[in-house]
C-alpha positions in Angstrom: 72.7 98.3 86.7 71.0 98.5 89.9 70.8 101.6 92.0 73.1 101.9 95.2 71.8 104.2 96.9 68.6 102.5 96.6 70.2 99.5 97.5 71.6 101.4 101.2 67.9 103.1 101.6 66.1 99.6 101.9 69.2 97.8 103.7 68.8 100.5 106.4 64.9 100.2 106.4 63.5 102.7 103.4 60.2 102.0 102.2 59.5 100.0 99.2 58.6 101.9 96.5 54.4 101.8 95.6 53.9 100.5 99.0 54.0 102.1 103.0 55.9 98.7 104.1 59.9 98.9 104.7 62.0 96.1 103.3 62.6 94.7 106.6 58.9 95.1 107.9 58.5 92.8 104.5 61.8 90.5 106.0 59.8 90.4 108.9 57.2 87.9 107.2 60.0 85.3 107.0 61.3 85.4 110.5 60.8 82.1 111.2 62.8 80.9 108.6 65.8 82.6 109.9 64.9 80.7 113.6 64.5 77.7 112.3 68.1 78.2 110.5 69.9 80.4 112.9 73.2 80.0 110.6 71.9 81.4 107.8 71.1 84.7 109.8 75.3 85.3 109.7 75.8 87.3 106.7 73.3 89.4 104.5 70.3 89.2 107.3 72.1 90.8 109.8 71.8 93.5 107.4 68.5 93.2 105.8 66.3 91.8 109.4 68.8 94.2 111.1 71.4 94.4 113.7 70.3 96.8 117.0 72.2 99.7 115.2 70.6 99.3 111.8 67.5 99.5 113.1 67.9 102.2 115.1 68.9 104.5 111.7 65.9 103.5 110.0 64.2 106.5 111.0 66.6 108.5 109.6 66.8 106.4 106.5 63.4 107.1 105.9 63.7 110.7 106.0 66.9 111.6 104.4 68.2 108.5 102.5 70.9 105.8 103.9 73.8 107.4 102.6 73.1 110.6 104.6 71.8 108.6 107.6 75.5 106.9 107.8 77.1 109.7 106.8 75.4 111.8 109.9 76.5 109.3 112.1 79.8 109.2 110.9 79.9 113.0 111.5 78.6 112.9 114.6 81.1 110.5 116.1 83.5 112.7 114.2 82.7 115.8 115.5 82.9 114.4 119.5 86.3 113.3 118.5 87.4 116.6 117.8 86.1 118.4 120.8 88.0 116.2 122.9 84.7 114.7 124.6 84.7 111.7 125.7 82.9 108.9 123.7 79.5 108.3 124.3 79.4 111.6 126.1 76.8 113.9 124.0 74.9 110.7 122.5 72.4 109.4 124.8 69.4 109.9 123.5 70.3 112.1 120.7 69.1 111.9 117.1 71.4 111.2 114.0 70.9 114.3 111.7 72.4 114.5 108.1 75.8 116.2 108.2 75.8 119.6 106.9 76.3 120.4 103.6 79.5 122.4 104.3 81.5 119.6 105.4 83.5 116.4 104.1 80.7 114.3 105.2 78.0 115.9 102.8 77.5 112.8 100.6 77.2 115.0 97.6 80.9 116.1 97.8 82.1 112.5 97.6 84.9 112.8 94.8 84.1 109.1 93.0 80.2 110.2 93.0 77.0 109.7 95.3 76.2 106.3 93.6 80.1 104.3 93.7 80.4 106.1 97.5 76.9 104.0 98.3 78.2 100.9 96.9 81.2 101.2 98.7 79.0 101.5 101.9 76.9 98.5 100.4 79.4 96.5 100.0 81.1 97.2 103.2 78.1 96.1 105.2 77.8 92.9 103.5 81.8 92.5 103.9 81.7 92.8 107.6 78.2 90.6 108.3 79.9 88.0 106.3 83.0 88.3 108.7 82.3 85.4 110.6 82.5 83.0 107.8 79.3 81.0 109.2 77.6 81.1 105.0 77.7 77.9 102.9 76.1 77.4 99.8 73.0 75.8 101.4 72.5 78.8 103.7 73.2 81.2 100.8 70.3 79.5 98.7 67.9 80.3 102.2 69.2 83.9 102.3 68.2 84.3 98.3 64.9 83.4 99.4 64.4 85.9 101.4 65.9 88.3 99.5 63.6 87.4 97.2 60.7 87.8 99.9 61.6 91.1 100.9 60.8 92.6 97.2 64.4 92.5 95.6 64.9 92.3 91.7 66.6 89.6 90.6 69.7 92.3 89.6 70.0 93.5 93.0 69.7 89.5 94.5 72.3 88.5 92.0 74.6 91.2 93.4 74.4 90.7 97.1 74.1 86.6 96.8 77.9 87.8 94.6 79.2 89.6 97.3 78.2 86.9 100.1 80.2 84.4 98.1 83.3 86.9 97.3 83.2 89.7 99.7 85.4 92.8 99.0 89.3 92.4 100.6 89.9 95.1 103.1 92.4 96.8 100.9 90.2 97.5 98.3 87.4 98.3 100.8 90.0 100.9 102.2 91.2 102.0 98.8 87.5 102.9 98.0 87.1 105.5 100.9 89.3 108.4 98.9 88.5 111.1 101.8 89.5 110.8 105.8 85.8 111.3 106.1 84.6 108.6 104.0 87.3 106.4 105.9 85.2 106.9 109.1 81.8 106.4 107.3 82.9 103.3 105.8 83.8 102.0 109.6 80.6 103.3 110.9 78.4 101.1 108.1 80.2 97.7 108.5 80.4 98.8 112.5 76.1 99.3 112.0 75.7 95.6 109.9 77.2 93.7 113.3 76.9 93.7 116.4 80.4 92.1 117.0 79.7 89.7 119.6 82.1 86.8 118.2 86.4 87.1 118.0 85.7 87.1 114.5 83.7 90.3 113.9 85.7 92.3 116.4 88.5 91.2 114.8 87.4 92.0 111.4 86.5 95.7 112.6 90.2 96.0 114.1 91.7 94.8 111.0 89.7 97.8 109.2 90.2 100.4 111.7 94.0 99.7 110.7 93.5 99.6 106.9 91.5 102.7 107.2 94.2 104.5 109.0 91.8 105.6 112.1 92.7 106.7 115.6 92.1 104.4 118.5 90.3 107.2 119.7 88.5 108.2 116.7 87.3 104.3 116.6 86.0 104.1 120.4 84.0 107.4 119.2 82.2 105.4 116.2 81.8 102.2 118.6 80.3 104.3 121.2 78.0 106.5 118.9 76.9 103.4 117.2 75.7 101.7 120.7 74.1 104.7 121.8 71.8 105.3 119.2 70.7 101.5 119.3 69.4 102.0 122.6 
């Protein structure tokens, strides 16, 4: 079995093990592949040549892990939500720290485990850059290839290339979140694999603000979060 939280490190950015290149500095190499074939850049390389967002974690990634890095910004948002601020307010500018230890958002208090919590996150980012439904079988064989480019084992290729094909429902992507703050940090990942500039992506995120339970208010606070760290 592969490793997830491995798996989140290098879809956020973390280095490769044995070498000082990051998974998508290694994507990078196939970059024009992806022009030539702008379809095939729907699903899985939103998340591995990165969205804005996702790039704009990577530093943090590198540093603390990918599960802490989404969990921070999850706790971040979180945290504006409760003081009443408004969103976007405090974030210009501002680093995404790991959340502290002494709170719902510490990924080692996760009730189902470290490792199932990063899948969950794992397989919510590849649920919501497949959300526009642009990925046939021809484009899915291009993705593998890079995949395969980018230093992936053939374990961990066989598992995203599965979830491409057979993403995870949105009630069992919400049934996986077993705390109120994993519900916001599984928003915040699938929110960081997109930018949700088509009526399908935005409406995939509504759907799973509502199957997550989240405030209106509470979801503006991801968005804007989000937004302001990819600047």
């Amino acid at each position: 079995m592969f490793d997830p939280k491995k798996l989140l490190d290098d879809l956020l950015g973390s280095t490769i093990p044995g070498t000082e290149s990051t998974v998508r500095e290694k994507a990078g190499q196939v970059t024009q592949l992806a022009k030539d074939n702008p379809l095939a850049t729907g699903a899985i390389a939103a998340v591995l040549l990165g969205t804005g967002a996702g790039r704009a974690l990577t530093g943090t990634a590198l540093r603390v892990g990918g599960l802490a890095a989404v969990a921070g910004l999850a706790y971040k948002a979180y945290q504006n939500y409760q003081a009443g601020n408004k969103p976007g307010e405090t974030d210009s500018g501002a680093e995404i720290l790991p959340p502290p230890n002494d709170t719902a958002f510490d990924p080692k208090l996760a009730p189902q485990g470290e490792t199932d919590f990063a899948l969950t996150l794992v397989r919510a980012m590849i649920a919501a850059a497949k959300a526009d439904g642009r990925i046939d079988d021809d484009e899915r064989k291009k993705i593998g290839d890079r995949l395969a480019l980018a230093g992936f084992d053939s374990e961990t290729e066989a598992f995203l290339l599965g979830e491409m094909k057979n993403p995870i429902s949105l009630d069992d992507l919400a049934a996986s979140a077993q705390t109120d703050a994993q519900k916001v940090e599984v928003y915040a990942a699938s929110r960081l694999a997109i930018e949700p500039d088509t009526r399908a992506e935005r409406g995939y995120l509504d759907l799973l603000a509502g199957r997550l339970n989240l405030p209106e208010a509470l979801v503006e606070h991801v968005e804007a979060t989000v937004a302001n760290v990819s600047r």
